[in-house]
TORKOL-4160 file (C-alpha; in steps of 0.2 Angstrom, whole numbers, padded with zeros to 4 digits, m for minus):
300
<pt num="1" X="0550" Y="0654" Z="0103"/>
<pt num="2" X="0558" Y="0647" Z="0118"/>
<pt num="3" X="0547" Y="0641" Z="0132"/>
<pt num="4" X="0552" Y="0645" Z="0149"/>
<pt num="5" X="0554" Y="0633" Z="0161"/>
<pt num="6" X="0550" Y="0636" Z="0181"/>
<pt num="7" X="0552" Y="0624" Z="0194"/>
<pt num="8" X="0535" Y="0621" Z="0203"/>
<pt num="9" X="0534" Y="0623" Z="0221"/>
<pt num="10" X="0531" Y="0606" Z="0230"/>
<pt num="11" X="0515" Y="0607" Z="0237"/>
<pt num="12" X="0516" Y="0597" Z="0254"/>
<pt num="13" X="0507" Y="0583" Z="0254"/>
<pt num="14" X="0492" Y="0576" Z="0265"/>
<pt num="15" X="0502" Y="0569" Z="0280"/>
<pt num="16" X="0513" Y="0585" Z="0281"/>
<pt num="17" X="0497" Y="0598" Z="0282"/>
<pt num="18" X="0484" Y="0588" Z="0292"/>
<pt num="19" X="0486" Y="0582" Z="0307"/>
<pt num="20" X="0483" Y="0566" Z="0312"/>
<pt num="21" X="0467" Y="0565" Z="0325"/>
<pt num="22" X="0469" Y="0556" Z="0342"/>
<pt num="23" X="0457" Y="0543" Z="0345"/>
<pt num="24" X="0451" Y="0547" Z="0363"/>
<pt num="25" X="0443" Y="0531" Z="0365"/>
<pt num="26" X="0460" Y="0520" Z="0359"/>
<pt num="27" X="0470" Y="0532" Z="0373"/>
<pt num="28" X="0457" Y="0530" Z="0385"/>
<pt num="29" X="0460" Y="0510" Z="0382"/>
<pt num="30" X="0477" Y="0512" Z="0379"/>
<pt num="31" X="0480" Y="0518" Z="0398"/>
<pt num="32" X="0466" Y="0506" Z="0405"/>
<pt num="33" X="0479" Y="0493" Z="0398"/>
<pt num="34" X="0494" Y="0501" Z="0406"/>
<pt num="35" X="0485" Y="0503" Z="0423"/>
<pt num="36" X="0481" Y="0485" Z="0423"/>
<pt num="37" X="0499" Y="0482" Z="0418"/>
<pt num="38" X="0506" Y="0491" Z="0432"/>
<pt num="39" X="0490" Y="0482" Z="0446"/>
<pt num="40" X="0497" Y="0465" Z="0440"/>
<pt num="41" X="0515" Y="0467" Z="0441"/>
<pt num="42" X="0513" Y="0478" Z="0460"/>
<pt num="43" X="0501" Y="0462" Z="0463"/>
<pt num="44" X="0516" Y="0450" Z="0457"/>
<pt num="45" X="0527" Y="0458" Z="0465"/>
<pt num="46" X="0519" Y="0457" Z="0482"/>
<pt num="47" X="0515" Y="0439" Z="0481"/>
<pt num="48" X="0532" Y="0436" Z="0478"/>
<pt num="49" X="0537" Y="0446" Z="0491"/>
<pt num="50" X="0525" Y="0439" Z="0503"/>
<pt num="51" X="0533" Y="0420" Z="0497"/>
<pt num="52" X="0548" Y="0427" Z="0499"/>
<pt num="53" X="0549" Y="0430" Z="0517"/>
<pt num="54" X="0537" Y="0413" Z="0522"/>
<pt num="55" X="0547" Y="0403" Z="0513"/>
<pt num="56" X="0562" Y="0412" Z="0519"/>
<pt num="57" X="0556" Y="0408" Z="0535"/>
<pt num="58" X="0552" Y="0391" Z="0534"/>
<pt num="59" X="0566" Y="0385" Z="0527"/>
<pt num="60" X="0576" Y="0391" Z="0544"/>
<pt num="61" X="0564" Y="0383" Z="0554"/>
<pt num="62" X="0566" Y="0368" Z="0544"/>
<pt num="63" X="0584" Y="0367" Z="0546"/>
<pt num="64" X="0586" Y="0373" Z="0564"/>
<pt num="65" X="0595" Y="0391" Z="0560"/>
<pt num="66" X="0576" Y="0397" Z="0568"/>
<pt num="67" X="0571" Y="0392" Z="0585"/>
<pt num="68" X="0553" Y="0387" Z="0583"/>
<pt num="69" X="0549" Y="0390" Z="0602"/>
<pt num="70" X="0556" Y="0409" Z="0602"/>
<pt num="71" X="0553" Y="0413" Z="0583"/>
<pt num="72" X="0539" Y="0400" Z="0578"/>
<pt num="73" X="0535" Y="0395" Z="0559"/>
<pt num="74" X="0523" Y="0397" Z="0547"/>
<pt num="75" X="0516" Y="0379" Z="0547"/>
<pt num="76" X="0515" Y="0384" Z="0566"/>
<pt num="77" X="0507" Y="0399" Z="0563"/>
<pt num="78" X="0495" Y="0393" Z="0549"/>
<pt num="79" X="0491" Y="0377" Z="0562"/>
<pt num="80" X="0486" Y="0389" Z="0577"/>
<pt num="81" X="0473" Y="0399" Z="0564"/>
<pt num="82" X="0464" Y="0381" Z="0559"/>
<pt num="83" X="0465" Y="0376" Z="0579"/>
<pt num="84" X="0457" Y="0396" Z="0581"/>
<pt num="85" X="0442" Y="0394" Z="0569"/>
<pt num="86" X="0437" Y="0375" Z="0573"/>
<pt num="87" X="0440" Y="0371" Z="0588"/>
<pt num="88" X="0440" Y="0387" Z="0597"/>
<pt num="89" X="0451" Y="0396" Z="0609"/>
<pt num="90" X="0453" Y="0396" Z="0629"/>
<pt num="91" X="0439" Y="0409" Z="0629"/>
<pt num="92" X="0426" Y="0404" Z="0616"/>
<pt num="93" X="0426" Y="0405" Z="0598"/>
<pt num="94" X="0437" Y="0414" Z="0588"/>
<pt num="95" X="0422" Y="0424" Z="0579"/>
<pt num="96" X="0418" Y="0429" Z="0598"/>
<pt num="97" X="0433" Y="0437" Z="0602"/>
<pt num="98" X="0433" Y="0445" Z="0584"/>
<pt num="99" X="0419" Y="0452" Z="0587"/>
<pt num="100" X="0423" Y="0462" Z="0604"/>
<pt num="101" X="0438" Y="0468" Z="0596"/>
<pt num="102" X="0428" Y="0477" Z="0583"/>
<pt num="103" X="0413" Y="0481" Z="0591"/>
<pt num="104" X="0428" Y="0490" Z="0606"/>
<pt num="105" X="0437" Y="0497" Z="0588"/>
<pt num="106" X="0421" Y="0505" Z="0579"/>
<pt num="107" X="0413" Y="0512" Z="0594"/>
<pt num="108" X="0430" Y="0518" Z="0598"/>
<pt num="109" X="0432" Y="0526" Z="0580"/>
<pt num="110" X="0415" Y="0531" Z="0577"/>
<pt num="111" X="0416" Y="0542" Z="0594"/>
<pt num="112" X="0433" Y="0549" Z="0591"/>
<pt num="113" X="0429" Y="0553" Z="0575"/>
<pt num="114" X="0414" Y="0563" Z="0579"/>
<pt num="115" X="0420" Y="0573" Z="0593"/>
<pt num="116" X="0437" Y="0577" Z="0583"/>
<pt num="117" X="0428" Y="0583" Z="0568"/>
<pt num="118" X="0416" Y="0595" Z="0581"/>
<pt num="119" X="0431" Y="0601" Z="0590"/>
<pt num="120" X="0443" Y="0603" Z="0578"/>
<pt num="121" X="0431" Y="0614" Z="0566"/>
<pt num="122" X="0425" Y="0623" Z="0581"/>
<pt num="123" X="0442" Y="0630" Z="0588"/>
<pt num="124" X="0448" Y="0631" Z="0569"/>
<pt num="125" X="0431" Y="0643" Z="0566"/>
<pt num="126" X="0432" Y="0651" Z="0583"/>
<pt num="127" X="0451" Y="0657" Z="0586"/>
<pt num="128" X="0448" Y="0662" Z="0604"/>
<pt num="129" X="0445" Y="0644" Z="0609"/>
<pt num="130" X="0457" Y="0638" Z="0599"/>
<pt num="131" X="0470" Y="0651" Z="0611"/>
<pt num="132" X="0463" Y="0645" Z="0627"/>
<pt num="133" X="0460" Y="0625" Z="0625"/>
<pt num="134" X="0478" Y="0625" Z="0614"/>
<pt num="135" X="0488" Y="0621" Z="0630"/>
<pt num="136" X="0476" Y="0605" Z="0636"/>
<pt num="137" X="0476" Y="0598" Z="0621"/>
<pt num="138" X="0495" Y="0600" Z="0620"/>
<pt num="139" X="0497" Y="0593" Z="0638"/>
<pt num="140" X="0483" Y="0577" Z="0634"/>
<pt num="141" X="0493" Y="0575" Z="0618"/>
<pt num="142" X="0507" Y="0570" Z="0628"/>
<pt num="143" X="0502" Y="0560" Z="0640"/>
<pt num="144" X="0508" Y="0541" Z="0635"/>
<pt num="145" X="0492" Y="0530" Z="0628"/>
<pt num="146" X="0500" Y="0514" Z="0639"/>
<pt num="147" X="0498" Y="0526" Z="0654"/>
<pt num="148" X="0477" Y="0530" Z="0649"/>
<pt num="149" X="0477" Y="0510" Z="0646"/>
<pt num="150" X="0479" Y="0508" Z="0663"/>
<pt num="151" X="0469" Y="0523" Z="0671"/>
<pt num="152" X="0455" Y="0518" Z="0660"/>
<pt num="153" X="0456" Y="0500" Z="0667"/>
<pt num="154" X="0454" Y="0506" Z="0684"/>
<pt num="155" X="0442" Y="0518" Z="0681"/>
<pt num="156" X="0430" Y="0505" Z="0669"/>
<pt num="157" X="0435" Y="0487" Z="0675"/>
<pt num="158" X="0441" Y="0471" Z="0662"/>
<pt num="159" X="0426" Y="0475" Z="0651"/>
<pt num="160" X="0424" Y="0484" Z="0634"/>
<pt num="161" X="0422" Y="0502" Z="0641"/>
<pt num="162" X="0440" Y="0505" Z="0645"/>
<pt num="163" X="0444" Y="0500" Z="0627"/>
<pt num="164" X="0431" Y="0510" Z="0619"/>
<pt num="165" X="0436" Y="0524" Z="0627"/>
<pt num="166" X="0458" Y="0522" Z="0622"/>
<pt num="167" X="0450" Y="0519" Z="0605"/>
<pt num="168" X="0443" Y="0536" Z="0605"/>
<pt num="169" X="0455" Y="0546" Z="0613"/>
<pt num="170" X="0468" Y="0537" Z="0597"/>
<pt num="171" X="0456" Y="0544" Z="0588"/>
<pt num="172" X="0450" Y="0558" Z="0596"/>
<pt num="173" X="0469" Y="0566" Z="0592"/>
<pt num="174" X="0472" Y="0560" Z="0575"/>
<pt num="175" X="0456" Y="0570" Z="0569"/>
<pt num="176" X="0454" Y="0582" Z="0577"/>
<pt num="177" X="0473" Y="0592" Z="0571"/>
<pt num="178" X="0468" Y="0586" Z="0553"/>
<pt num="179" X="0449" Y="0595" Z="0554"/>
<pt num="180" X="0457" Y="0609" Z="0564"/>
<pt num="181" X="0471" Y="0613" Z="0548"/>
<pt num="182" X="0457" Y="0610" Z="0537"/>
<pt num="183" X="0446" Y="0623" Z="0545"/>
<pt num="184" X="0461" Y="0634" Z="0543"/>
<pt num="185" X="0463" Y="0633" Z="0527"/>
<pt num="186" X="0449" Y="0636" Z="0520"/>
<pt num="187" X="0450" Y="0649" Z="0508"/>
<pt num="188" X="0444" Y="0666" Z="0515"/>
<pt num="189" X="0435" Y="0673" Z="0499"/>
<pt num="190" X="0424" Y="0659" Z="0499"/>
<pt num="191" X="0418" Y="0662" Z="0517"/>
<pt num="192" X="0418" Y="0680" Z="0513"/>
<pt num="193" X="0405" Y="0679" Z="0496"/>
<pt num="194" X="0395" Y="0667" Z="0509"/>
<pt num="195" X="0393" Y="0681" Z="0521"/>
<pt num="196" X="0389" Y="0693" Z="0509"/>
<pt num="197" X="0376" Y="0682" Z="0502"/>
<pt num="198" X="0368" Y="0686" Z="0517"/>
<pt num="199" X="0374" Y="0667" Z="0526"/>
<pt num="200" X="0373" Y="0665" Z="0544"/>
<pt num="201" X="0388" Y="0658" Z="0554"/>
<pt num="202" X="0381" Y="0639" Z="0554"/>
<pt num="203" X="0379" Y="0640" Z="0537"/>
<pt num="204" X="0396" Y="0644" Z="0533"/>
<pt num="205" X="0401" Y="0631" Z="0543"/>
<pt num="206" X="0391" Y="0617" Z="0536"/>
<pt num="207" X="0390" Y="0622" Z="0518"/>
<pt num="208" X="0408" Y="0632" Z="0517"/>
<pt num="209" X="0420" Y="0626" Z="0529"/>
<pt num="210" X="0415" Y="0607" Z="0533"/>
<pt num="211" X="0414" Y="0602" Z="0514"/>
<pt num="212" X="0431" Y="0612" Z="0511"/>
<pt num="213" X="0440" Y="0604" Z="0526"/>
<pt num="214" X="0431" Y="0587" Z="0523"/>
<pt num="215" X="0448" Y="0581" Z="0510"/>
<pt num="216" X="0458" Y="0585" Z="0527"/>
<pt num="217" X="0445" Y="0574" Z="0538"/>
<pt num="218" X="0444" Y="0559" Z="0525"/>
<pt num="219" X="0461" Y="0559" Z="0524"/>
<pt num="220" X="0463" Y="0556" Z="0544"/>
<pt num="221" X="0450" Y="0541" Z="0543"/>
<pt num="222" X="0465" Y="0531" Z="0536"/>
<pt num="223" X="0475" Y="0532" Z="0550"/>
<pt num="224" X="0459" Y="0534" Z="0560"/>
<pt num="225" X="0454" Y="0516" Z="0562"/>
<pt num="226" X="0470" Y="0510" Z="0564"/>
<pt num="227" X="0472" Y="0518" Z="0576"/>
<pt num="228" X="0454" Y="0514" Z="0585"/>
<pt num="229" X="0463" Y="0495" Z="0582"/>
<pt num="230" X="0476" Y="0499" Z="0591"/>
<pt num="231" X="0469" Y="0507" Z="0606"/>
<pt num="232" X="0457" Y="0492" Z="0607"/>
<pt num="233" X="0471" Y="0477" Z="0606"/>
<pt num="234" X="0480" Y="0486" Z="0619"/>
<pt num="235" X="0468" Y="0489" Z="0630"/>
<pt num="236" X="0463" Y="0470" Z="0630"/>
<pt num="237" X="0482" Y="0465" Z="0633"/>
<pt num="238" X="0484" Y="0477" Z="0649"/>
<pt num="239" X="0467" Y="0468" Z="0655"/>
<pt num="240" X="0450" Y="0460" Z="0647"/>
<pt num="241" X="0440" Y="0443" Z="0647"/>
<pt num="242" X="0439" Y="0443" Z="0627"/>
<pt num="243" X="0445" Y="0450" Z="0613"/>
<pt num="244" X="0463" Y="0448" Z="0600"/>
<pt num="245" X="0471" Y="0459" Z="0612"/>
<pt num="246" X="0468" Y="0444" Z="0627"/>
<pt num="247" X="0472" Y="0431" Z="0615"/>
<pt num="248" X="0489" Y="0440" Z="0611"/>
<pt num="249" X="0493" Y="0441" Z="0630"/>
<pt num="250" X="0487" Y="0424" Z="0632"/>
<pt num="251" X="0501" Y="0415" Z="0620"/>
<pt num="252" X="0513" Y="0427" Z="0625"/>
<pt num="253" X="0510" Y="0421" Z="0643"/>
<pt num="254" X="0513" Y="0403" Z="0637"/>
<pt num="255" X="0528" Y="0407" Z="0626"/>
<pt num="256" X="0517" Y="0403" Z="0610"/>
<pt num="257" X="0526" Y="0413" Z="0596"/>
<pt num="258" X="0515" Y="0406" Z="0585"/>
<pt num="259" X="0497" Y="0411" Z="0594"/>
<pt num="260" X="0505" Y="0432" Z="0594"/>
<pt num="261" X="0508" Y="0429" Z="0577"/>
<pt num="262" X="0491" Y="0420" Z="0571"/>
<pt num="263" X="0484" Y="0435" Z="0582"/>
<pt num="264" X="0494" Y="0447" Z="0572"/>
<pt num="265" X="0488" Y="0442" Z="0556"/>
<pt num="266" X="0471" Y="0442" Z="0560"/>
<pt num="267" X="0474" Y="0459" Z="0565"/>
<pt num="268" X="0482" Y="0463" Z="0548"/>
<pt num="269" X="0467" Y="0455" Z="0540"/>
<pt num="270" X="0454" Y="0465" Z="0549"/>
<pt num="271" X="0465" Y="0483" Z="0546"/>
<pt num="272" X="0467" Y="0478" Z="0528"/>
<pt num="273" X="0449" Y="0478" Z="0528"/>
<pt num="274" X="0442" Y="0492" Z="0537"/>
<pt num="275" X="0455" Y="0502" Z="0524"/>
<pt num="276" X="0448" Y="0495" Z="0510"/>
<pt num="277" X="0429" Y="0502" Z="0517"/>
<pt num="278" X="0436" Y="0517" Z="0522"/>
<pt num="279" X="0445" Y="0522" Z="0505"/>
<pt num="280" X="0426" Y="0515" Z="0498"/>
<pt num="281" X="0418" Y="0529" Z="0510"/>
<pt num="282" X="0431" Y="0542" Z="0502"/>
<pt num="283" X="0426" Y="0538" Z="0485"/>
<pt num="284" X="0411" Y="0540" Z="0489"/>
<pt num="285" X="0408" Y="0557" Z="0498"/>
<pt num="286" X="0421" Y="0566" Z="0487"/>
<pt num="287" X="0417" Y="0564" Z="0471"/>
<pt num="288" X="0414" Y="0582" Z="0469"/>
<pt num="289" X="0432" Y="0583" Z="0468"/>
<pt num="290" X="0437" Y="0584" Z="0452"/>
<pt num="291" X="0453" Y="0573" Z="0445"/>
<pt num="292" X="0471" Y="0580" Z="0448"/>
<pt num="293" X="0480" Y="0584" Z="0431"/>
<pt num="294" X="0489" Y="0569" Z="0425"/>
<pt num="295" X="0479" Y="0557" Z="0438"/>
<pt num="296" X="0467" Y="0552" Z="0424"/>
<pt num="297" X="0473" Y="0536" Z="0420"/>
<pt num="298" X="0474" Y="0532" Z="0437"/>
<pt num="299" X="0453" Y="0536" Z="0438"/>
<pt num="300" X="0450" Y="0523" Z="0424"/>
């Protein structure tokens, strides 16, 4: 009797029916490794960057293609800083007139901020005020800061009021449309369940609308303070006894391109690191928030 033969079936083997399992943790260090990648060559990439133009700059004040009396140098630059913070300036120490800038910016920030969070959630909640204070806001908008500058010195004198309040009013504008648009975007249905719950009107806007529109109001503080900087350093070049601003109109006053400069990056420095405390601040009050899609390396 003959056998028959049959050909087996291949049975497929252990790689081709089980999947292999992803090791969460070794992705997780996978993309802490490419986001520390990325850091160091942004990081690189900015130093060179940074060398790139001194030295760029150096080298044509070296060889005389830079005037150093209209365009100054770095060496120039760097020597006013070390004069600045041992020796002193024409009006005190450095860390003197530091401190009047800031103490001009943060009161300047800190009272634009509240009353452009106030405003622009109550004319977002209400839309009958917004209707009727929609035209003056339009109109003060307009009016050129360098104008209120002036204005504000002759209504407050050399000292630190007039810069206070051009700080604000910067301020004051950029918070205020961002809390308004926030206001107004709030979705409807949540203020509607909030109501039906049985909330009153101040709870609605506390525990609804002002946590909802608060991504809008963070996001402002950013440009916020630069802008309370701003206001400040101008006001103190127009008129003022101390601060960056009068040291700024000071060298420009004696043609020294390398004291606006030093001034400038002091400036710099200080912005740099009110941004850094402000994107601290954001962390902080919005971590409710949960991750975008596709953002969680970048939360690692």
């Amino acid at each position: 009797m003959t056998a028959v033969l049959t050909p087996k079936t291949p049975t497929p083997t252990t790689l081709e029916s089980t999947p292999v399992p992803l090791d969460e943790d070794a992705l997780i260090r996978a993309a802490r490794a490419r986001l520390r990648r990325r850091r160091s060559l942004v990081l690189l990439a900015q130093l060179a960057l940074i060398a790139l133009v001194l030295g760029g700059w150096q080298f044509g004040a070296d060889q005389g293609w830079l005037d150093t009396f209209t365009y100054g140098s770095p060496g120039g630059v760097a020597e006013q800083l070390r004069v600045w913070f041992t020796e002193g300036t024409a009006t005190g120490s450095i860390w003197r007139n530091i401190g009047v800038t800031m103490q001009e910016t943060v009161f300047g920030f800190l009272l634009g901020t509240a009353a452009g969070v106030v405003l622009g959630v109550s004319l977002g909640r209400v839309r009958v005020l917004a209707d009727v204070a929609a035209p003056f806001i339009k109109a003060a908008n307009s009016i050129p800061r360098i104008v209120l500058g002036s204005v504000f010195i002759i209504w407050f004198g050399l000292g630190p009021s007039g810069k206070i309040a051009l700080a604000t009013v910067l301020v004051f504008f950029s918070v205020f449309f961002n809390a308004f648009q926030g206001t107004r975007e709030v979705d409807q249905n949540l203020i509607s369940n909030a109501r039906i719950l049985g909330a009153s009107q101040w709870r609605v806007t506390t525990q609804v609308v002002l946590p909802s529109a608060m991504t809008w109001i963070i996001a402002s503080l950013h440009s916020a303070f630069g802008f309370a900087l701003i206001g400040a350093i101008v006001g103190e070049i127009l008129g003022a006894q101390y601060g960056l601003g009068q040291l700024i109109a000071q060298a420009q006053g004696s043609f020294n391109a390398d004291g606006i400069y030093a001034g400038t990056v002091v400036i710099a420095v200080l912005a740099l690191l009110a941004e850094w405390l402000v994107t601290l601040f954001e962390k902080r009050v919005l971590r409710w928030r949960p991750a975008q899609s596709g953002s969680h390396a970048a939360q690692i």
